[in-house]
DOVOVEX-883223 format. One record per residue (C-alpha): x, y, z negated; residue in three letters. Coordinates in steps of 0.02 Angstrom, whole numbers. Example, Ala and Ser with C-alpha at 12.3 -4.5 7.8 and 13.67 -1.06 7.14 Angstrom:
<recs>
@xx=615&yy=-225&zz=-390&rest=ala .
@xx=684&yy=-53&zz=-357&rest=ser .
</recs>
This chain:
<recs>
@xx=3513&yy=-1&zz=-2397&rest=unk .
@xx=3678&yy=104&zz=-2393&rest=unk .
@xx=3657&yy=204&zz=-2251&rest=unk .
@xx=3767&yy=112&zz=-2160&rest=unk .
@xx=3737&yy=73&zz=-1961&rest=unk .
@xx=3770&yy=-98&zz=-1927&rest=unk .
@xx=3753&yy=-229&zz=-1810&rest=unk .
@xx=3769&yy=-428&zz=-1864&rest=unk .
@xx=3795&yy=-552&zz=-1723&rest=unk .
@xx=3817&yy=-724&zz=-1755&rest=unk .
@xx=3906&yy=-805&zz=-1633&rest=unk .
@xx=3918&yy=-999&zz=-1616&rest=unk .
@xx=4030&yy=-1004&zz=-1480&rest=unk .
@xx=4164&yy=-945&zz=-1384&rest=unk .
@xx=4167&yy=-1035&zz=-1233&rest=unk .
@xx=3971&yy=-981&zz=-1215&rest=unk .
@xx=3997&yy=-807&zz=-1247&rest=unk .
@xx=4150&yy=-787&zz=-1120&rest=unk .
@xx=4051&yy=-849&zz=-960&rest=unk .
@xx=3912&yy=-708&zz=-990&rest=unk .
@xx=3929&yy=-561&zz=-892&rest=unk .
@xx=4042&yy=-410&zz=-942&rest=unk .
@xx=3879&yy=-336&zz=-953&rest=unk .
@xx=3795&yy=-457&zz=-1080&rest=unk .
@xx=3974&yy=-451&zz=-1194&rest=unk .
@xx=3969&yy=-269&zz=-1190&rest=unk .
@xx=3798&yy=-258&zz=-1261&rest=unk .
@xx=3839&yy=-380&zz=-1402&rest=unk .
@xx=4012&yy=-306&zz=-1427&rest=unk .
@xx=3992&yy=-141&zz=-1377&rest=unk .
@xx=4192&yy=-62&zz=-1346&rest=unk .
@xx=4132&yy=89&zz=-1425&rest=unk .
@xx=4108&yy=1&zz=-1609&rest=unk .
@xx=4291&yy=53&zz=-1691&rest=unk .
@xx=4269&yy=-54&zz=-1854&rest=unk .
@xx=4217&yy=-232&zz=-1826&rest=unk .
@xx=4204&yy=-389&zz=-1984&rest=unk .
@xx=4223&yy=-572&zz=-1945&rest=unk .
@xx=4156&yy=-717&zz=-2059&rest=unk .
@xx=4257&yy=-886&zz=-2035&rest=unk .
@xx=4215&yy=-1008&zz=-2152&rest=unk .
@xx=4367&yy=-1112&zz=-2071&rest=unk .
@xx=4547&yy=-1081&zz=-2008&rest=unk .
@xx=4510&yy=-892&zz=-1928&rest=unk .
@xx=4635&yy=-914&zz=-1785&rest=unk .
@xx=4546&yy=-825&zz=-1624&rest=unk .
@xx=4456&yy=-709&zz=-1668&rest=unk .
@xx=4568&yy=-558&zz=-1637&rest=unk .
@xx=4499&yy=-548&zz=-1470&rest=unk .
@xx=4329&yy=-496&zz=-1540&rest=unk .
@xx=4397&yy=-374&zz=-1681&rest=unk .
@xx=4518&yy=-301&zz=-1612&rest=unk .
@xx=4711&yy=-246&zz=-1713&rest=unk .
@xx=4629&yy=-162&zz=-1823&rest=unk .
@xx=4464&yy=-260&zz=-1865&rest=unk .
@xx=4444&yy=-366&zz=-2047&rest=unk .
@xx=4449&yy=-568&zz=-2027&rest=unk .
@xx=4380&yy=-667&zz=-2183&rest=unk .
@xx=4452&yy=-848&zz=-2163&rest=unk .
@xx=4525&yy=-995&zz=-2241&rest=unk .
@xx=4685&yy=-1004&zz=-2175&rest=unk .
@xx=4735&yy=-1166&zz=-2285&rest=unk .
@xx=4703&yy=-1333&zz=-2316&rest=unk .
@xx=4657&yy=-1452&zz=-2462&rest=unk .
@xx=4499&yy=-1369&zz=-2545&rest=unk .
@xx=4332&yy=-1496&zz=-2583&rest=unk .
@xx=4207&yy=-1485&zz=-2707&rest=unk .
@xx=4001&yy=-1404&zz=-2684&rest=unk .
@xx=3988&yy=-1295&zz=-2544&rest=unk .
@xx=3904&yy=-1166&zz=-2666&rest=unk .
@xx=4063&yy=-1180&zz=-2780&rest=unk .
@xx=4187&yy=-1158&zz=-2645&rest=unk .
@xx=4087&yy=-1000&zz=-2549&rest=unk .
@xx=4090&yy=-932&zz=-2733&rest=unk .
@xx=4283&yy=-944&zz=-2750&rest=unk .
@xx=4359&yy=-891&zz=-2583&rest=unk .
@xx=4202&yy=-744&zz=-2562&rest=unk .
@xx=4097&yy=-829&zz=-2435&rest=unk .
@xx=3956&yy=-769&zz=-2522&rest=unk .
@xx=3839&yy=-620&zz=-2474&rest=unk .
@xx=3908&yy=-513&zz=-2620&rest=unk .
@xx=4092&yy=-564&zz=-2577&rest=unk .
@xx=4086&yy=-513&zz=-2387&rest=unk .
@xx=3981&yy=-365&zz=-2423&rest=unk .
@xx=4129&yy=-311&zz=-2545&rest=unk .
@xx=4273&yy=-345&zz=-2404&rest=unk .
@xx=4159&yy=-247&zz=-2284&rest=unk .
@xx=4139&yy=-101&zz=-2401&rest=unk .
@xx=4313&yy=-90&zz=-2451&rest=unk .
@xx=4381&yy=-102&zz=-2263&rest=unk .
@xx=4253&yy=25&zz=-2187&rest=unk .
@xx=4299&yy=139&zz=-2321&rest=unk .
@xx=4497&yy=126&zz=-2276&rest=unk .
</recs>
């Protein structure tokens, strides 16, 4: 809606994804893409190797939060809105 080329891969795991081929991983994560997003609704520890130094991470990188999912996504951004925002503001930096 924005213009904006993107690509949106969800991926459920890491041990999975590292025993494709180079091949496979490159045409998920092609080395060309310079700007790359992670959403980790949990402790975002890892992911680095997929985004690279410069790349944005949304996590939760504490401890102690309950109450309704909805609620929660809502307050730390896990929401559609909320990551769209992050991803706007870091592609424009």
């Amino acid at each position: 809606k924005e213009g904006r080329k993107v690509r949106v891969v969800s991926m459920l795991s890491w041990e999975l994804f590292e025993k494709q081929s180079a091949e496979y991983k490159e045409s998920v994560l092609p080395s060309s893409c310079c700007k790359r997003v992670v959403v980790e609704a949990g402790y975002p520890m890892g992911w680095e190797r997929y985004v690279g130094k410069k790349g944005l991470i949304l996590g939760i990188d504490h401890f102690g939060a309950s109450g309704p999912c909805e609620k929660l996504a809502q307050e730390y951004g896990f929401t559609a809105e909320g990551v769209a925002d992050h991803a706007r503001a870091y592609l424009k930096a």
